[in-house]
N, C-alpha and C positions, 0 to 999 in steps of 0.2 A: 544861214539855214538852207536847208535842202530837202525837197520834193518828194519823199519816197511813198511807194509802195508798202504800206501797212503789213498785206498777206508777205511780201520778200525778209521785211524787218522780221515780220513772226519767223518763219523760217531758219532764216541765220538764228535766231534767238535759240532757237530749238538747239538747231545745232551746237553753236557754240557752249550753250548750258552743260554739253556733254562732253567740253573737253577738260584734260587731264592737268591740264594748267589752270592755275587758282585764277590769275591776272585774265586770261580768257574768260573765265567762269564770271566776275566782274566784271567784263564789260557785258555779256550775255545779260547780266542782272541790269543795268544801267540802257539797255536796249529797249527791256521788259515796255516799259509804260508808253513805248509807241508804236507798240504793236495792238494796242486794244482798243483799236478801230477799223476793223475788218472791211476791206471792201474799198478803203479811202486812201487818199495820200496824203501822209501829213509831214511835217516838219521837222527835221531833223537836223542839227547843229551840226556842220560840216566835220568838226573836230571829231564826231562821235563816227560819222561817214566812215571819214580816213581810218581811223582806229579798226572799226570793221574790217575793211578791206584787209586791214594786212593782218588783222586776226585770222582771216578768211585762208590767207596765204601762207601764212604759218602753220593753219590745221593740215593745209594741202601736204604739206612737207611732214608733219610730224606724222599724221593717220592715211596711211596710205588705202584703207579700207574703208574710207568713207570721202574719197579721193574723186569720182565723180559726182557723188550729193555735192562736194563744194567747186568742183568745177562746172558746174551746172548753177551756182549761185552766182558765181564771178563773171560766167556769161552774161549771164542774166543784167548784173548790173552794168558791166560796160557797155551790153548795148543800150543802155538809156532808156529813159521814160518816155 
């Protein structure tokens, strides 16, 4: 388990909800329920982390037109909590 940012988890979840790939779109749904506590860091299953990430980096590739919203998130996360 891992540490995150609620508001970041919302965020990506946003995002990802909007991409054109179904398998994206399920993990966006599977992200959902740890985003609804605003303000907090809560726990997050590493597997789910990961998966993120290279969903992150796969929208980067696919959508070029929303290519700083997710390089703005990727920042985000490697610079740590």
């Amino acid at each position: 388990m891992v540490k995150m940012p609620a508001h970041w988890l919302a965020t990506v979840f946003l995002l990802l909800r909007r991409s054109a790939s179904g398998e994206v779109q399920a993990l966006a749904a599977e992200l959902q329920p740890f985003t609804e506590q605003p303000g907090q860091r809560v726990q997050v299953p590493r597997a789910v982390v990961r998966r993120t990430e290279l969903a992150l980096r796969g929208e980067l590739e696919r959508s070029p037109r929303r290519s700083e919203e997710v390089r703005h998130l990727i920042r985000a996360r490697s610079g740590g909590w």
